[in-house]
TIVO-2410 file (N, C-alpha, C; in nm, 3 decimals):
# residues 112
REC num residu      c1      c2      c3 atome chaine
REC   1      X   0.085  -0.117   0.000     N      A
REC   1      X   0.000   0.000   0.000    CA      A
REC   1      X   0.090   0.123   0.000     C      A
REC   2      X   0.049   0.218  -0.117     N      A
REC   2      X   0.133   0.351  -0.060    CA      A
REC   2      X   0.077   0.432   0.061     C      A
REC   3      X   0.205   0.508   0.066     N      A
REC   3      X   0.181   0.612   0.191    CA      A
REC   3      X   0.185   0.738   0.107     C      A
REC   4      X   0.089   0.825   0.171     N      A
REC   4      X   0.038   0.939   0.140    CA      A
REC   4      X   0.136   1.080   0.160     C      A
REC   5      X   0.073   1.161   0.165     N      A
REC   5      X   0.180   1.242   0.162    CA      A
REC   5      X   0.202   1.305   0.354     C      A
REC   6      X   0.103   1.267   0.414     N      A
REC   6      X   0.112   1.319   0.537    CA      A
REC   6      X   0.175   1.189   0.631     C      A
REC   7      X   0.236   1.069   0.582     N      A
REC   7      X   0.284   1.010   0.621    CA      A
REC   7      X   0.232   0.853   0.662     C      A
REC   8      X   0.114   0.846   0.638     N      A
REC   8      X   0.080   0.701   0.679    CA      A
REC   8      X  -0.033   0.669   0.587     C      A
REC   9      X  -0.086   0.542   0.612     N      A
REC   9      X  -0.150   0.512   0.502    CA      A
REC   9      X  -0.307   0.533   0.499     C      A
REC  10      X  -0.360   0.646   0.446     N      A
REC  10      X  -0.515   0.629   0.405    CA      A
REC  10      X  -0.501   0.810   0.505     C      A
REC  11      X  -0.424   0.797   0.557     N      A
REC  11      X  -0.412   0.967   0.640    CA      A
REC  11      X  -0.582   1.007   0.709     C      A
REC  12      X  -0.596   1.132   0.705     N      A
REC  12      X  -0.695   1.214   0.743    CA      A
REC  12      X  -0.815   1.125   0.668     C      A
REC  13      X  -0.794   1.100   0.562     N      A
REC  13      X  -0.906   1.128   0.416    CA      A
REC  13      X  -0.986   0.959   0.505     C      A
REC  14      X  -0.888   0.870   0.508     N      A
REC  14      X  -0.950   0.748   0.585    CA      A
REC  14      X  -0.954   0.746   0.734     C      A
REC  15      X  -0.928   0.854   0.811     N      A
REC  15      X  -0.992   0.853   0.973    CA      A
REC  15      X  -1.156   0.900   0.918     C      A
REC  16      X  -1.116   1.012   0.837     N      A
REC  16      X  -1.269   1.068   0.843    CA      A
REC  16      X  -1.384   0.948   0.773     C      A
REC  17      X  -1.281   0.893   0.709     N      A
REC  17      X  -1.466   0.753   0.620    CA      A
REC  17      X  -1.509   0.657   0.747     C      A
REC  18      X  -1.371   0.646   0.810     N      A
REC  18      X  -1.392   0.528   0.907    CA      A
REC  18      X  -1.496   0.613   1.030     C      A
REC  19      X  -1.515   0.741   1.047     N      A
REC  19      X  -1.584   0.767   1.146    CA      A
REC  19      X  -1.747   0.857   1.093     C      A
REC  20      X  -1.708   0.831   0.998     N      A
REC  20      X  -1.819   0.834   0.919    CA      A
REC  20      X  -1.898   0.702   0.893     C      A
REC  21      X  -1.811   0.615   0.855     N      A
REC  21      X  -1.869   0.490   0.887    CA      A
REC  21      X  -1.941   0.450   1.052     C      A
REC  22      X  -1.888   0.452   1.121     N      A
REC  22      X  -1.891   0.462   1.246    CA      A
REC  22      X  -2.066   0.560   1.279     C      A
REC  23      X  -2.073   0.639   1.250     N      A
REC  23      X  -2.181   0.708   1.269    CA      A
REC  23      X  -2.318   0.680   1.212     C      A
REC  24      X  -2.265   0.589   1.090     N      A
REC  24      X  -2.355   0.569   1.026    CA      A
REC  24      X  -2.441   0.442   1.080     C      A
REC  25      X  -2.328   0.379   1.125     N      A
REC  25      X  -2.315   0.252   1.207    CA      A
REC  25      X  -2.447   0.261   1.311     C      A
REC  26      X  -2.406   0.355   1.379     N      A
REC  26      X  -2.479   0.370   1.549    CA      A
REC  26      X  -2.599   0.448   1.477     C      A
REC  27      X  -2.670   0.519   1.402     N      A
REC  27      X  -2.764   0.565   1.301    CA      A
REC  27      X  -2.826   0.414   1.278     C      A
REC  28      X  -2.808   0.343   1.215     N      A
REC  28      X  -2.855   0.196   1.163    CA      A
REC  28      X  -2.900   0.144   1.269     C      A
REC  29      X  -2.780   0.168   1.395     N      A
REC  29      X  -2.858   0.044   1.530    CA      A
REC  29      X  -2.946   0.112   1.620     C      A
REC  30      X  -2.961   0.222   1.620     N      A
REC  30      X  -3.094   0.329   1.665    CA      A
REC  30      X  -3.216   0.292   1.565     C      A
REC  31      X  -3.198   0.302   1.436     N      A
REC  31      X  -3.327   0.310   1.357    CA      A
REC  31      X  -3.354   0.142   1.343     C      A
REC  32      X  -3.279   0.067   1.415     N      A
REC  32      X  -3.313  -0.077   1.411    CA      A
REC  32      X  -3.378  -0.101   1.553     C      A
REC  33      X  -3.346  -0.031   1.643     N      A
REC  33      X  -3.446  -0.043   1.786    CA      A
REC  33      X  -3.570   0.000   1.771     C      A
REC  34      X  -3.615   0.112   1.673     N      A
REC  34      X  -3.672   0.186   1.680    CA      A
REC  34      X  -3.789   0.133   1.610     C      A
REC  35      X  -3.706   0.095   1.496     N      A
REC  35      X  -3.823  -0.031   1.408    CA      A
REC  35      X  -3.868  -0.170   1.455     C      A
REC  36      X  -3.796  -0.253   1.562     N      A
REC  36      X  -3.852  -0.361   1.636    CA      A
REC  36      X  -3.950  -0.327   1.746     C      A
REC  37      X  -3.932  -0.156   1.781     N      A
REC  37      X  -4.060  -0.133   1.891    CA      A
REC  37      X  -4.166  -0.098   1.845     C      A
REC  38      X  -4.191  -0.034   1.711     N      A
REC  38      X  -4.308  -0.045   1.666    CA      A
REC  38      X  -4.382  -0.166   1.663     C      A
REC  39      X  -4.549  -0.108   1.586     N      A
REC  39      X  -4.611  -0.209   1.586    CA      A
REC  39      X  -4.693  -0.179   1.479     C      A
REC  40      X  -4.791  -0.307   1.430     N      A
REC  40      X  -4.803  -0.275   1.289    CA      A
REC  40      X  -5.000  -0.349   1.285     C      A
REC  41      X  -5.093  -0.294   1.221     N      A
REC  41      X  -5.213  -0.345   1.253    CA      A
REC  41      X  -5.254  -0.352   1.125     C      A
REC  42      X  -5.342  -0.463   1.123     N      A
REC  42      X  -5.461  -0.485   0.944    CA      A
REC  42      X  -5.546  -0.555   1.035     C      A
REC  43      X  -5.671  -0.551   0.891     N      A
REC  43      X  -5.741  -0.634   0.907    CA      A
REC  43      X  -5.784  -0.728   0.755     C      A
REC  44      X  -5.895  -0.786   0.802     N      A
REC  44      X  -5.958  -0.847   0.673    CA      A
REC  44      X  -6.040  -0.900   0.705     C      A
REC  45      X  -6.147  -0.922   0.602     N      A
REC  45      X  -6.260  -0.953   0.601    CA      A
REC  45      X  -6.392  -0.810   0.671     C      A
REC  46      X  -6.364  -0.761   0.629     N      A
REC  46      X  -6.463  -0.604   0.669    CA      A
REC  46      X  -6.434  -0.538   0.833     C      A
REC  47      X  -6.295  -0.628   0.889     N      A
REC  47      X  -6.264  -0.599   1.030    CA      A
REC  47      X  -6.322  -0.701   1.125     C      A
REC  48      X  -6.314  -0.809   1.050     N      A
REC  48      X  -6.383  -0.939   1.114    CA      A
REC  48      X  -6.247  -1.001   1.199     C      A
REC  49      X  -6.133  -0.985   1.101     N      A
REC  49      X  -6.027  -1.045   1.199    CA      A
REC  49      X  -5.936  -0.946   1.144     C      A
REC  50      X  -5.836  -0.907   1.323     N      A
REC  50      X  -5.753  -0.835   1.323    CA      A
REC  50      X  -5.603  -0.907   1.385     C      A
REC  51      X  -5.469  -0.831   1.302     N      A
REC  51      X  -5.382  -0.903   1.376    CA      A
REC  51      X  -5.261  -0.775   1.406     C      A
REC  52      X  -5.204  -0.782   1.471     N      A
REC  52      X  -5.132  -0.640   1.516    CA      A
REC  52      X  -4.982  -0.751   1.548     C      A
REC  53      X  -4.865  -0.680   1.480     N      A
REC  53      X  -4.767  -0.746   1.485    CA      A
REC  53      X  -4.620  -0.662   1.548     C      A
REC  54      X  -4.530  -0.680   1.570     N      A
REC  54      X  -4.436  -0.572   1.643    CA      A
REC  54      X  -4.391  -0.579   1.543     C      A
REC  55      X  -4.252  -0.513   1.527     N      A
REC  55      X  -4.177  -0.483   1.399    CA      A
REC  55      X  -4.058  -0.573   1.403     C      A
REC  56      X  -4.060  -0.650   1.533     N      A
REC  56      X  -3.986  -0.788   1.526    CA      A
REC  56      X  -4.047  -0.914   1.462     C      A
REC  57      X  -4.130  -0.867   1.363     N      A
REC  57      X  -4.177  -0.962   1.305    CA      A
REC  57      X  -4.265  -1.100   1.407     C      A
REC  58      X  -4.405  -1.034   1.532     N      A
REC  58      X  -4.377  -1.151   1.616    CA      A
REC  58      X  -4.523  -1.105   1.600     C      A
REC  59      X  -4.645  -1.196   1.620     N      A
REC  59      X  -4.773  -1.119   1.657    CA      A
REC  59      X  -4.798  -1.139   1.782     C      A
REC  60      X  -4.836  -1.008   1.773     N      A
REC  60      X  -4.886  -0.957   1.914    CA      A
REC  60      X  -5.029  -0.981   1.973     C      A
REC  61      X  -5.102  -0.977   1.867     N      A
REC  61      X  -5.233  -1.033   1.933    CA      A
REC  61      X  -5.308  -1.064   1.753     C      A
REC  62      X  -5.425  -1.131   1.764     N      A
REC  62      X  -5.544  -1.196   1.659    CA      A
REC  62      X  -5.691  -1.162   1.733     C      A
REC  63      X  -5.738  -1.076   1.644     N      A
REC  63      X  -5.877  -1.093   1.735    CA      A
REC  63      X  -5.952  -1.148   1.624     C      A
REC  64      X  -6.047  -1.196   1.665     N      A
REC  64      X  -6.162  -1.257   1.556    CA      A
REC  64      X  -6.289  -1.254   1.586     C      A
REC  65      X  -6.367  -1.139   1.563     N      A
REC  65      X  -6.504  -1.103   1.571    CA      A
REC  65      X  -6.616  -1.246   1.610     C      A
REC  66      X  -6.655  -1.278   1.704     N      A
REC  66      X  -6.779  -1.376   1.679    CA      A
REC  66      X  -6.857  -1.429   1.498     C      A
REC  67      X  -6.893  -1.301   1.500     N      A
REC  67      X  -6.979  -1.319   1.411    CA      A
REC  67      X  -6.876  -1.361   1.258     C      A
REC  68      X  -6.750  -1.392   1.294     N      A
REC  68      X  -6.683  -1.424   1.131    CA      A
REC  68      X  -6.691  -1.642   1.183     C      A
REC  69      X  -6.677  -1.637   1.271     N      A
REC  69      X  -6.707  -1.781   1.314    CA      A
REC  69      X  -6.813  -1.846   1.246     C      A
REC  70      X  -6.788  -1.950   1.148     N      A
REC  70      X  -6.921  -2.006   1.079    CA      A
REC  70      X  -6.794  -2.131   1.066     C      A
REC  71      X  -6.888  -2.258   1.152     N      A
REC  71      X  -6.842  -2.390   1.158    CA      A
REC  71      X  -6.848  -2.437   1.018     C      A
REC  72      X  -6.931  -2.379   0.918     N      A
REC  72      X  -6.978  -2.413   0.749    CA      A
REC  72      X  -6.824  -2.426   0.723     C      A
REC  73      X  -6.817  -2.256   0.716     N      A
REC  73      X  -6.712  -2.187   0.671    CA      A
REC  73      X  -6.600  -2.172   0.679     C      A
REC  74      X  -6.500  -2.287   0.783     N      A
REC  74      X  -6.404  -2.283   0.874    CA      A
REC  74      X  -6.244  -2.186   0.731     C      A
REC  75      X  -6.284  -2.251   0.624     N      A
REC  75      X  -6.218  -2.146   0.521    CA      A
REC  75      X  -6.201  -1.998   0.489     C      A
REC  76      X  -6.306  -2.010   0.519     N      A
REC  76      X  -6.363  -1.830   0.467    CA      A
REC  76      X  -6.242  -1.744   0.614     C      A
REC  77      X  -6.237  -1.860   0.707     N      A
REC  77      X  -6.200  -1.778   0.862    CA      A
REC  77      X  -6.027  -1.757   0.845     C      A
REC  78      X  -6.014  -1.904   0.817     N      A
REC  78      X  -5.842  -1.926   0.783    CA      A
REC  78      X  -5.854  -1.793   0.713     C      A
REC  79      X  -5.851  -1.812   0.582     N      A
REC  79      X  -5.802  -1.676   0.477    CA      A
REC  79      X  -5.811  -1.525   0.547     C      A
REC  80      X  -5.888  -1.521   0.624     N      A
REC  80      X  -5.907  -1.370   0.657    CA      A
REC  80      X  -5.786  -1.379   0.806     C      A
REC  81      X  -5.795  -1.465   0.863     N      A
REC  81      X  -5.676  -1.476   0.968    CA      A
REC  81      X  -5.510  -1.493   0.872     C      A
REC  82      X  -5.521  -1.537   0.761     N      A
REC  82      X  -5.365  -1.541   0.674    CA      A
REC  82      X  -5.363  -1.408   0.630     C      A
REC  83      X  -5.495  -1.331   0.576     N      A
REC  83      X  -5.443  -1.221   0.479    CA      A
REC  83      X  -5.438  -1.126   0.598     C      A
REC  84      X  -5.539  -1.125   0.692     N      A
REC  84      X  -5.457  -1.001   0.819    CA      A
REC  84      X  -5.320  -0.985   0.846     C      A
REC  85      X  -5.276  -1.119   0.872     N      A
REC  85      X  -5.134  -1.113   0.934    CA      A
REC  85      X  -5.006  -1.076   0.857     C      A
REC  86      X  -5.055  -1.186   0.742     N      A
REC  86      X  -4.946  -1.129   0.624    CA      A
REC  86      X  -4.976  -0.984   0.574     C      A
REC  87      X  -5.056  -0.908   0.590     N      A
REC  87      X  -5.091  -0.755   0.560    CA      A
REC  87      X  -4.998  -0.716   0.664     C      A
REC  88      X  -4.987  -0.758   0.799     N      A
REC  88      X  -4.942  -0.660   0.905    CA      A
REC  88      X  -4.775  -0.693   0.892     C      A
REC  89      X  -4.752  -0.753   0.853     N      A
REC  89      X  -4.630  -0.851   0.851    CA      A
REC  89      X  -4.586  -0.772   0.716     C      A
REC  90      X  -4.665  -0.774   0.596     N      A
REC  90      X  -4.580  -0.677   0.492    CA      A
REC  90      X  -4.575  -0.535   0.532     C      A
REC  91      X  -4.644  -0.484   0.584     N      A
REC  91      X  -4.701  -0.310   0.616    CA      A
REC  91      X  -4.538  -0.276   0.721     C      A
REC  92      X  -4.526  -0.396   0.820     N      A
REC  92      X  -4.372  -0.376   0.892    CA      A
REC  92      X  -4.297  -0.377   0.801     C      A
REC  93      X  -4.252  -0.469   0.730     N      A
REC  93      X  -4.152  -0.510   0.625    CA      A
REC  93      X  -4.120  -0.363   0.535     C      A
REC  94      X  -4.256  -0.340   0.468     N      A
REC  94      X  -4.241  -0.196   0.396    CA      A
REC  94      X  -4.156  -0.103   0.442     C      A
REC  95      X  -4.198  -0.077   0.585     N      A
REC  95      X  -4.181   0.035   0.698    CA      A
REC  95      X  -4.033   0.010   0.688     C      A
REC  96      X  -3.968  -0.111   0.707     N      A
REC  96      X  -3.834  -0.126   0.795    CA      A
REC  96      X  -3.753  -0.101   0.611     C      A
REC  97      X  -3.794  -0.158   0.529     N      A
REC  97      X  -3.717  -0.102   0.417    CA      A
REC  97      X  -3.714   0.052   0.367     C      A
REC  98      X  -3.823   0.086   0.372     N      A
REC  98      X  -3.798   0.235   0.365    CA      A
REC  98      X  -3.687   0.317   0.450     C      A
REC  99      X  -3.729   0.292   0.581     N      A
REC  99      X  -3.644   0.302   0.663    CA      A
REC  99      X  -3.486   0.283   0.626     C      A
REC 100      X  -3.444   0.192   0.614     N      A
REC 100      X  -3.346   0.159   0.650    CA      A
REC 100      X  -3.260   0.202   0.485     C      A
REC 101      X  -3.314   0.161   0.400     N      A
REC 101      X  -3.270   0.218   0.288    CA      A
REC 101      X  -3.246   0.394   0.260     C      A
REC 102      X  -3.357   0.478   0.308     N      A
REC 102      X  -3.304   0.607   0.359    CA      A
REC 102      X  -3.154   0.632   0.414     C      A
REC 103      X  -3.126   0.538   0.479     N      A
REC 103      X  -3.013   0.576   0.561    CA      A
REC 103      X  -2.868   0.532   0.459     C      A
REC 104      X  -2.910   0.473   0.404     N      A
REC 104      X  -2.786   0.404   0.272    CA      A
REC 104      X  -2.726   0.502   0.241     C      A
REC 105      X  -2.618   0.496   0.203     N      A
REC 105      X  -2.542   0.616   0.078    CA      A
REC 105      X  -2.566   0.563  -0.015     C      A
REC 106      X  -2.584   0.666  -0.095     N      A
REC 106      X  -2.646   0.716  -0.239    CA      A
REC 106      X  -2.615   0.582  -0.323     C      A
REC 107      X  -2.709   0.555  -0.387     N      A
REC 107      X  -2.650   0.431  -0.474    CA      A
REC 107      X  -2.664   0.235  -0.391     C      A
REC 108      X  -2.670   0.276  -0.270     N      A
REC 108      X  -2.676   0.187  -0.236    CA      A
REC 108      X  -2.823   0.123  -0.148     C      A
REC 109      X  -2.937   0.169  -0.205     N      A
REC 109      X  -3.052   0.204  -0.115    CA      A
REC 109      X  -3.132   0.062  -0.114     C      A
REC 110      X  -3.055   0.008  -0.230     N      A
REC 110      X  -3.146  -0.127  -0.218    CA      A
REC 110      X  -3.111  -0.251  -0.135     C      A
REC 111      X  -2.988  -0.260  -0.025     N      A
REC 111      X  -2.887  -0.361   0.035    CA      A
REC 111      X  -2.977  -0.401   0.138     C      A
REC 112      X  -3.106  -0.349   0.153     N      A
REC 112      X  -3.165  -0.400   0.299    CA      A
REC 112      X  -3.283  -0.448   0.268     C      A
***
């Protein structure tokens, strides 16, 4: 590796990326606490079933209206309990990529 002109290698020009890096660093692990404490809500089926999920990807609770309960129908119930969750589960997902891609340098927004 050469040495620069101020005497060592990468000088000033590489303290400053590395603490730039560094900042960016502790930026990422703030907006990563910040996004596992949220929480994220859908529904489906006209608000028949609801599922609310943290941003750790975990659910937090399922409610399911009485009246979506039909022993006929035990299908009709599944689907509206899959498409809630996976709604709340993409709606985080969205959130944490936006997020986190904001914080990228330029060019690199798509790595997360």
């Amino acid at each position: 590796m050469a040495r620069n002109q101020f005497g060592g290698f990468g000088g000033p020009n590489m303290q400053q990326l590395m603490r730039q890096a560094q900042k960016m660093q502790q930026q990422m692990e703030k907006a990563q606490e910040e996004l596992d404490a949220m929480e994220y809500e859908a529904s489906a089926g006209g608000g028949m079933v609801t599922c609310k999920v943290s941003g750790k990807r975990e659910v937090l609770s399922l409610t399911i209206k009485p009246e979506a309960v039909d022993p006929d129908d035990v299908e009709m119930l599944q689907d509206m309990v899959m498409a809630a969750v996976n709604e709340a589960l993409r709606a985080g997902e969205e959130n944490r990529e936006k997020t986190m891609s904001s914080m990228a340098p330029k060019g690199m927004g798509g790595m997360f």
